[in-house]
C-alpha positions as CSV (number, residue, x, y, z in Angstrom):
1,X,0.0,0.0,0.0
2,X,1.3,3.3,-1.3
3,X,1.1,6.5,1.8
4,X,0.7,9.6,0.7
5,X,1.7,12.8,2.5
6,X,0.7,16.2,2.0
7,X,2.3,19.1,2.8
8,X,0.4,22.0,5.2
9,X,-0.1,23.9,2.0
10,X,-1.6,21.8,-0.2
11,X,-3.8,20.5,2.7
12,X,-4.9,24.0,3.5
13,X,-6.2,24.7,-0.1
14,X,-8.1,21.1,0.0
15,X,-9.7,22.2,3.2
16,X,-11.0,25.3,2.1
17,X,-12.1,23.9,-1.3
18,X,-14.0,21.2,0.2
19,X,-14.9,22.6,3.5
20,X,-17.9,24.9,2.0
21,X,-19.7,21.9,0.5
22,X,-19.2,19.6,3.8
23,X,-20.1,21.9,6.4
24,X,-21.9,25.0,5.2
25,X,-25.3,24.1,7.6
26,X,-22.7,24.3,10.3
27,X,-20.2,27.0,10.6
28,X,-19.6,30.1,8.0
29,X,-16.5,32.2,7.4
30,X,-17.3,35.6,6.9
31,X,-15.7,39.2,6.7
32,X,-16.6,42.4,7.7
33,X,-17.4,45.2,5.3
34,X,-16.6,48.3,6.6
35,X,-17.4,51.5,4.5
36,X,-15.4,54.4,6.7
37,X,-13.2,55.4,3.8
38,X,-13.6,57.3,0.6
39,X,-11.5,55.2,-2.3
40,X,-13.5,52.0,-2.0
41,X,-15.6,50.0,-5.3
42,X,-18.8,50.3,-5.5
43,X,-21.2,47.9,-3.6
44,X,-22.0,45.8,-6.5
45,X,-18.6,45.8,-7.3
46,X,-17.9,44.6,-4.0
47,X,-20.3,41.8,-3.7
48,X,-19.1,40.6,-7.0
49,X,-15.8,40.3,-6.2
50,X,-16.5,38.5,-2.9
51,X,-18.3,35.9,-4.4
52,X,-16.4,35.0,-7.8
53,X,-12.6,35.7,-5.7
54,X,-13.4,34.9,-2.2
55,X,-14.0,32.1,-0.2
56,X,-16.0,33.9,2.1
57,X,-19.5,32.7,2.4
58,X,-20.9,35.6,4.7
59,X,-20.8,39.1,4.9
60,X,-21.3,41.3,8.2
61,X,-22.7,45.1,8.1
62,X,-22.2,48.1,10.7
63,X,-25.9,48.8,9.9
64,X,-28.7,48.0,7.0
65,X,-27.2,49.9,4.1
66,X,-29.9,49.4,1.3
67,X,-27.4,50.1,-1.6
68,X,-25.5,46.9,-0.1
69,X,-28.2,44.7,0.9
70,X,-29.5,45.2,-2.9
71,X,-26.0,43.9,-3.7
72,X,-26.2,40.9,-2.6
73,X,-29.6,39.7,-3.6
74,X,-29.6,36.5,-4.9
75,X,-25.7,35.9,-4.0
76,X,-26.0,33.4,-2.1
77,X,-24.0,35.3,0.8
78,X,-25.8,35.1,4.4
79,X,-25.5,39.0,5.4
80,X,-25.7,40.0,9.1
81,X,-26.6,43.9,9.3
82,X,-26.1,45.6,12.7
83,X,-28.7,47.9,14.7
84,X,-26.6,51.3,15.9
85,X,-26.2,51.6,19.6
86,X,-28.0,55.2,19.1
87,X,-31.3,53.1,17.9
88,X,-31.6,50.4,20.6
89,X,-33.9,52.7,22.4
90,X,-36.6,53.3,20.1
91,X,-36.9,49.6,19.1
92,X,-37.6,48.7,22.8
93,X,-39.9,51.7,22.6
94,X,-42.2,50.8,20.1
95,X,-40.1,51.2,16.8
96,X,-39.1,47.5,16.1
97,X,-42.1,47.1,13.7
98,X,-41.4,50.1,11.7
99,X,-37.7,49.4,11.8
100,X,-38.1,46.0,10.2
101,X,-40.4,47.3,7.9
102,X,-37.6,50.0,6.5
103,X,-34.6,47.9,7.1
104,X,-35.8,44.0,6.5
105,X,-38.8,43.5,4.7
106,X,-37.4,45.2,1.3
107,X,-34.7,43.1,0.8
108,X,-35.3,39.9,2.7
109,X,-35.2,36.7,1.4
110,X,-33.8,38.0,-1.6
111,X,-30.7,38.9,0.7
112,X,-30.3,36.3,2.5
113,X,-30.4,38.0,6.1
114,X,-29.0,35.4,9.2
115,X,-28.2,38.0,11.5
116,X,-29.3,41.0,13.7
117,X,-27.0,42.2,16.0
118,X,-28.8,44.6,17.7
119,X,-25.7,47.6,18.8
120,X,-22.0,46.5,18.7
121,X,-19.8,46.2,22.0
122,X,-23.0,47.4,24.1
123,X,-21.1,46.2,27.5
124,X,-17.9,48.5,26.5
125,X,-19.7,51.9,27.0
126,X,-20.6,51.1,31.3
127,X,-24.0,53.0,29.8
128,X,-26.4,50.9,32.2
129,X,-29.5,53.2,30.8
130,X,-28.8,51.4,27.2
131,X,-27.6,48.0,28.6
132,X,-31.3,47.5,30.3
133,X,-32.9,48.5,27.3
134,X,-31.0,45.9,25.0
135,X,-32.6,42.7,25.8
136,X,-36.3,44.3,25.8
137,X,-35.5,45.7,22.6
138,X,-34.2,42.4,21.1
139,X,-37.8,40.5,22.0
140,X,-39.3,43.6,20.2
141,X,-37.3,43.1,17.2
142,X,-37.8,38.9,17.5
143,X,-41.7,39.7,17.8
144,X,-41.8,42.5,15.1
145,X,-40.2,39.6,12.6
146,X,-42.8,37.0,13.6
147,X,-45.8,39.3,13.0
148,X,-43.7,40.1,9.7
149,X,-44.6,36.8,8.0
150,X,-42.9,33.1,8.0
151,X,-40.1,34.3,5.7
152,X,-38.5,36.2,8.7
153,X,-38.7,33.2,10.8
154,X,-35.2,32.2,10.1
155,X,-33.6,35.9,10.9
156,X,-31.6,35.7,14.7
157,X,-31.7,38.0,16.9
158,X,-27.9,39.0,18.6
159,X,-25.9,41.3,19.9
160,X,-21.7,41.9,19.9
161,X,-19.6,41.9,22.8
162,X,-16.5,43.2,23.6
163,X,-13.5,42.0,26.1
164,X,-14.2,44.0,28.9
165,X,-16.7,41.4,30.2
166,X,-14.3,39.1,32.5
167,X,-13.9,40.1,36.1
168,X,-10.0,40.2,36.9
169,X,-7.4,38.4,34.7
170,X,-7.3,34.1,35.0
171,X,-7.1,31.0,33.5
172,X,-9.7,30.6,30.9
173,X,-11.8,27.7,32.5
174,X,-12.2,30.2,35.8
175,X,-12.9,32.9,33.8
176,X,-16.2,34.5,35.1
177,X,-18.1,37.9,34.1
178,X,-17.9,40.9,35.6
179,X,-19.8,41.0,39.0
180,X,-21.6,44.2,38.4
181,X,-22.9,42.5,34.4
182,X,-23.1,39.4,35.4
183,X,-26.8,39.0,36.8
184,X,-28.2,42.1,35.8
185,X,-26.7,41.9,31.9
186,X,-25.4,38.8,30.9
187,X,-27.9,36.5,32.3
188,X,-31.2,37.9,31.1
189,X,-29.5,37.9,27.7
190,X,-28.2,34.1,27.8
191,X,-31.5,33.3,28.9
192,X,-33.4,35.4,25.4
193,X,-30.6,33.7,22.9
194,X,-31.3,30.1,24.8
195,X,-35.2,31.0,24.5
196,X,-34.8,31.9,20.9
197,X,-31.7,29.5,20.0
198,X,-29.6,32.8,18.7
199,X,-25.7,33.0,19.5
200,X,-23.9,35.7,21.5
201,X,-21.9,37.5,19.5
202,X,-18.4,38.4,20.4
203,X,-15.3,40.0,19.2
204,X,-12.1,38.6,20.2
205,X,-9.0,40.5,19.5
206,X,-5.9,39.2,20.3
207,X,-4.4,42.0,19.1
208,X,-5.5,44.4,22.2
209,X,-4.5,41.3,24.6
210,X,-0.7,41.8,23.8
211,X,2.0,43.0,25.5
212,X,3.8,44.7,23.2
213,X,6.8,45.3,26.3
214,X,6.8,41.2,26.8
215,X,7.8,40.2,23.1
216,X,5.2,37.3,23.5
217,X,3.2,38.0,20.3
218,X,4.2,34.8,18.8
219,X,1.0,33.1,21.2
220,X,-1.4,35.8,19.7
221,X,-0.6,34.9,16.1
222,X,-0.5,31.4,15.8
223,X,3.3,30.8,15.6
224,X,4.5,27.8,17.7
225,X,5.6,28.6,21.4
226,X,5.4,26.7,24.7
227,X,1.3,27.8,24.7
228,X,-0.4,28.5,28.1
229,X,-1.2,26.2,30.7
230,X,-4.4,26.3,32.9
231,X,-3.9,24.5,35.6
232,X,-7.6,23.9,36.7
233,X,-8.4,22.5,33.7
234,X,-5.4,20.9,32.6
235,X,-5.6,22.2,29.1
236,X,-2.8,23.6,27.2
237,X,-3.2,26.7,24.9
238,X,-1.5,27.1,21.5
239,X,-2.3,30.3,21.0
240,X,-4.1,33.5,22.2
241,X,-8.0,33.1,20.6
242,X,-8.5,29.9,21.6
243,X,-8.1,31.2,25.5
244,X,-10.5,34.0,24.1
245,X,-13.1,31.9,23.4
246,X,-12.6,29.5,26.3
247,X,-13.1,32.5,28.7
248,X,-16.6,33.6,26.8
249,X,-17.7,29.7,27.5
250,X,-16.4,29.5,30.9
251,X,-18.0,32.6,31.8
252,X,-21.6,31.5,30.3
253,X,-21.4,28.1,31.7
254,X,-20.8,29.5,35.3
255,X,-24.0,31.2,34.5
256,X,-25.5,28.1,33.6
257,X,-25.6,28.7,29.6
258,X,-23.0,26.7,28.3
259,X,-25.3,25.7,25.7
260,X,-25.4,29.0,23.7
261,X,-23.7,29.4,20.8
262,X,-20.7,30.8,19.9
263,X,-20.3,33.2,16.7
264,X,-16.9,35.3,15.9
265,X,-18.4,38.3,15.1
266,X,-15.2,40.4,15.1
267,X,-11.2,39.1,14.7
268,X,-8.2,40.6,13.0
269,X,-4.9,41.8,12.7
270,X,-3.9,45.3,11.4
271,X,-1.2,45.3,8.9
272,X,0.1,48.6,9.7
273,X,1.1,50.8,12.3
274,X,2.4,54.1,14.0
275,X,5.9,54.4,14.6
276,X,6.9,52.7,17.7
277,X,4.0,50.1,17.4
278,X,6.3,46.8,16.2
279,X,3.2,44.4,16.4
280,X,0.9,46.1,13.6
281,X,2.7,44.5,10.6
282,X,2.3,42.6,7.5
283,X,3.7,39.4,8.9
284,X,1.8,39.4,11.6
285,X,-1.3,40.0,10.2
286,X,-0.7,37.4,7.1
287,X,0.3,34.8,10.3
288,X,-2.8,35.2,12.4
289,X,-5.7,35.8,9.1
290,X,-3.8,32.7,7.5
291,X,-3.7,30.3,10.7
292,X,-7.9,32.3,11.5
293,X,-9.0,30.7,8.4
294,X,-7.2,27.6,8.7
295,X,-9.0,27.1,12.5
296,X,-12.1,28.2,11.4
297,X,-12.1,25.4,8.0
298,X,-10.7,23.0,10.3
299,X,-13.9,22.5,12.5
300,X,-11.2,21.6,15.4
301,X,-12.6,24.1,18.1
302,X,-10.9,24.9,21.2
303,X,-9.6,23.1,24.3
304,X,-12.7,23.4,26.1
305,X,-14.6,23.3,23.1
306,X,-13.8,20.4,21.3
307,X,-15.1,20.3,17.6
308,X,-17.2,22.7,18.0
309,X,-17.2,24.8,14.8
310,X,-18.2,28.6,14.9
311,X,-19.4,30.9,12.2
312,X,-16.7,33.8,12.3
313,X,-16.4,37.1,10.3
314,X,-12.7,38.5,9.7
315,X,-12.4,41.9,10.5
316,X,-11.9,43.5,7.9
317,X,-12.3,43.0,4.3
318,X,-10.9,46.3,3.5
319,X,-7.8,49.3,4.6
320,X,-10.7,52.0,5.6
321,X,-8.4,55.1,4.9
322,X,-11.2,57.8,7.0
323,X,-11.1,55.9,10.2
324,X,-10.1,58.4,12.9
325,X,-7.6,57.1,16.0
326,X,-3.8,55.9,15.7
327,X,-2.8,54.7,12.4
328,X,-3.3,50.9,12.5
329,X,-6.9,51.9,12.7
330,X,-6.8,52.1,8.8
331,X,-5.1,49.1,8.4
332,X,-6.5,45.8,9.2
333,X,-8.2,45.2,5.9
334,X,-7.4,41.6,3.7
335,X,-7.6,43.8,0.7
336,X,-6.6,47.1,-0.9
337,X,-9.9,49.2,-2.3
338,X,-8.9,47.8,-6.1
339,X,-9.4,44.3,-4.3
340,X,-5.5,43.5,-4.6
341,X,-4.5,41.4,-1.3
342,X,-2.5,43.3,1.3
343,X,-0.9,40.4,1.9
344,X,-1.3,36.3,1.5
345,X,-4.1,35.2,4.0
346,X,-5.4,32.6,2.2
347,X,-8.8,34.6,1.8
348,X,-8.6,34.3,-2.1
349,X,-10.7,31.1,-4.0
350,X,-7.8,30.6,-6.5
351,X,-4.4,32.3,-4.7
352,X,-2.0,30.9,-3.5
353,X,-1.7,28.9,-0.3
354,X,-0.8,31.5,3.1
355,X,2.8,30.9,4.9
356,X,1.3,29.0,8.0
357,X,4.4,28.0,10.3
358,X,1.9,25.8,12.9
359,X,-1.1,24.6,11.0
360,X,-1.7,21.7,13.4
361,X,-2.2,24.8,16.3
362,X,0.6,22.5,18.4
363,X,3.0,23.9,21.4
364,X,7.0,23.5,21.8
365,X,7.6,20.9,25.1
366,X,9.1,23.2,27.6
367,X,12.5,23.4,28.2
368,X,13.1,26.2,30.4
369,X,11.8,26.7,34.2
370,X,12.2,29.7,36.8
371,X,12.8,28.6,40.1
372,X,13.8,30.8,42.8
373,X,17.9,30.8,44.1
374,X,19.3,29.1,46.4
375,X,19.2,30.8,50.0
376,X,16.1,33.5,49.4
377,X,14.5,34.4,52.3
378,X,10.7,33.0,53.0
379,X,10.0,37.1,53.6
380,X,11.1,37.7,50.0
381,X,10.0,34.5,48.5
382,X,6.2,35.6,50.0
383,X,6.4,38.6,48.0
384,X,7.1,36.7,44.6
385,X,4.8,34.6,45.4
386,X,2.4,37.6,46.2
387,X,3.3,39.3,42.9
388,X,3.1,36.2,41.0
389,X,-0.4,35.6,41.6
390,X,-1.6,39.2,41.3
391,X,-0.5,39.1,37.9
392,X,-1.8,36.5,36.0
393,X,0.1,33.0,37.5
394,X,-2.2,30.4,37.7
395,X,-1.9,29.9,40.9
396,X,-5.0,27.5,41.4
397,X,-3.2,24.5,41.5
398,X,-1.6,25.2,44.8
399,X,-4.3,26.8,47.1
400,X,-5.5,23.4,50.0
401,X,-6.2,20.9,48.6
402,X,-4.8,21.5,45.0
403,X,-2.3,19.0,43.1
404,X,0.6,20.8,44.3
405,X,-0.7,22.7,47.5
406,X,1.6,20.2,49.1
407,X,4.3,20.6,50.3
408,X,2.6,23.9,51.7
409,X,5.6,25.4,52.0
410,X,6.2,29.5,51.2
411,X,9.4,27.6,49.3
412,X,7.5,24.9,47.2
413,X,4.2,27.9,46.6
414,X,6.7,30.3,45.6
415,X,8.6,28.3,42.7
416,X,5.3,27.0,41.6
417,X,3.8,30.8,40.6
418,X,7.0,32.3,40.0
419,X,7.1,29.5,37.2
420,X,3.7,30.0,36.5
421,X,4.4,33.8,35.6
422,X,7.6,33.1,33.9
423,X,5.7,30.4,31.6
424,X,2.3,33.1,31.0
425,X,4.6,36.0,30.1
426,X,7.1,33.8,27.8
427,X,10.2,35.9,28.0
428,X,13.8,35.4,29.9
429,X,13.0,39.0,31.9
430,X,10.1,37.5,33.9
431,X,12.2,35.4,36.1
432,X,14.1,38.4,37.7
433,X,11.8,38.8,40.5
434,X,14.2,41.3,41.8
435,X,17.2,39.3,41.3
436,X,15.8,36.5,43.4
437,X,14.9,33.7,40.3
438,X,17.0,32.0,38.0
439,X,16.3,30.0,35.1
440,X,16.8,26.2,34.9
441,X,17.0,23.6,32.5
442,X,15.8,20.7,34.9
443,X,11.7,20.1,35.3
444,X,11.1,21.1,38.8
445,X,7.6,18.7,38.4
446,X,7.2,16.2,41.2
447,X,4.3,13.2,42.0
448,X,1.1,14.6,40.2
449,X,2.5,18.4,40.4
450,X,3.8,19.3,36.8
451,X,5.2,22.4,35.9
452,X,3.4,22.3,32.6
């Protein structure tokens, strides 16, 4: 019997190829069509080009332009159009009918409209006037479809969040939502997307996650490094979204809504940046969009999400040169205006394959450990240990009771989150600790307590 290998490349292309005929009813990769710039094609042009070049099946809005919605009539594309923040009001006030009737009714099922996100990044503004008005406005706009006629029946009803929703910085499977959202925003809105089967929306950007100071943005595009470890639930993390993601489901399932799903509403990379900024670059941006599609085709979820495939829309599909703010704001499109590719992302039906150095989404086997020096004072090694755990160490796995609580020792707790926060920030400098760690070759694990 003859084996055949393939290399990443050509697998990639057969994924993508084949991927839209196996598991279109399932998950969607889309991009996001802004419009704040004054050099771009014309909508028809647009919507054209996406469906003859692309392999994009999806298209998201910022709100219900007509001129684009006409575009894509009988395309094919699923479109998801966007409510403003400034009109959540008056659809829990009455308006949802008319709104539908101006913004839905013309064009849909010509267009073929999945979803509503009703305001973008509602949670990021700390308006608690508009966040008690978004979920009554939502039924109104669910109710206003129904009464619309059966054709609407299949439109959900969502909104976008942002990242601002965790309370405190953890481990993604203890990840929890912010106390002062949690009952009075989040759960209320779980409970109308279980009631109506509709996904929350949310936009992950690793991008904003990075510390530039820490040189670690190999984990938030894709490129192979020794990962993150949660040490509660014994996964390992390749890579920056997929602790993203984890942290949304940890957070709804501690709510008791582990059930709703999961759509990628927002995710990208600018290509482009201010002087000074040495993470907004083309390779970069070619490394996470490339490795982003090749997730998303793959079906092969996340470590707490196993299999679980999610519709996700790219942000963006176009360099928006009128977008106010710092200059990587006008640079995280796939293509120029004339539709030529910023760089290879693997976005294109019939170009060539993207540069993907870890297409399997695997981690390096650690090799390196901090571990305090010999002869530090318990008083000093307290504060490490202090400072460790205050700044991201996972530190779980040695409170009573943990896998390596014992021995409970300021000593043995000490080298456990100092490594911890050596491992999370992923850079030589992090074992300083004011000149009280050192850096070892030898795997300080012991019994069931590994230093993952």
């Amino acid at each position: 019997m003859t084996t055949i290998f393939l290399n990443p490349q050509l697998l990639f292309l057969l994924l993508t190829t084949t991927f839209f005929h196996l598991f279109s009813s399932t998950a969607a990769i889309g991009v996001n069509y802004g419009m704040v710039a004054d050099n771009l094609r014309s909508p028809a042009d647009v919507a054209n080009f996406i469906v003859t070049k692309t392999i994009f099946d999806s298209v998201k809005i910022f709100d219900t332009n007509p001129t684009v919605l006409q575009a894509f009539a009988n395309t094919n594309i699923t479109m998801t159009v966007t409510v403003p923040n400034g009109e959540i009001p008056n659809l829990s006030n009455g308006g949802a009918a008319a709104w539908v009737n101006t913004n839905i009714r013309p064009f849909h099922p010509q267009t073929k409209i999945k979803y509503i996100s009703v305001g973008n990044e509602v949670s990021i503004l700390n308006d608690p006037a508009l966040n008690s008005v978004l979920v009554p406005a939502m039924r109104a706009l669910t109710d206003a479809l129904r009464e619309a006629g059966p054709q609407f029946q299949d439109i959900k009803v969502t909104t976008a969040q942002a990242f601002n929703m965790f309370e405190g910085e953890t481990v993604p499977s203890l990840t929890r939502f912010r106390i002062d959202q949690a009952k009075p925003f989040f759960q209320p809105l779980l409970q109308y997307l279980r009631e109506t089967k509709s996904p929350l929306m949310v936009n992950p950007y690793p991008y904003y996650q990075v510390n530039v100071m820490e040189n670690n943005v190999d984990f938030f595009v894709f490129r192979k490094t020794q990962g993150m470890f949660d040490g509660n639930s014994g996964k390992v993390y390749s890579n920056a979204l997929d602790a993203l993601l984890d942290k949304t489901y940890s957070a709804m399932l501690a709510l008791g809504f582990g059930d709703v799903d999961i759509v990628i509403s927002e995710t990208g990379w600018p290509s482009l940046g201010d002087p000074g900024n040495v993470v907004a670059n083309i390779d970069n941006a070619a490394s996470y969009n490339g490795h982003l599609i090749r997730k998303i085709v793959s079906g092969i979820g996340t470590p707490l999400m196993p299999n679980r495939k999610f519709d996700a829309f790219i942000f963006g599909l176009f360099n928006e040169n009128q977008k106010p703010g710092p200059l990587f704001e006008r640079y995280w499109g796939l293509f120029q205006p004339d539709f030529t590719p910023v760089y290879v992302s693997g976005a294109l039906r019939d170009g060539p394959p993207p540069n993907l150095t870890n297409p399997d989404f695997t981690v390096i086997p650690r090799t390196n450990f901090c571990v305090p020096k010999p002869g530090v004072p318990d008083d000093q090694l307290q504060k490490n240990l202090d400072y460790a755990c205050s700044q991201g160490a996972d530190c779980s796995r040695i409170q009573p009771g943990a896998v390596c609580a014992d021995p409970a020792t300021v000593s043995s707790r000490a080298k456990y989150a100092m490594d911890s926060f050596f491992r999370i920030k992923g850079v030589d400098s992090a074992c300083d600790f004011a000149g009280t760690g050192q850096i070892t070759t030898v795997d300080p694990s012991y019994g069931n307590c590994r230093y993952l």
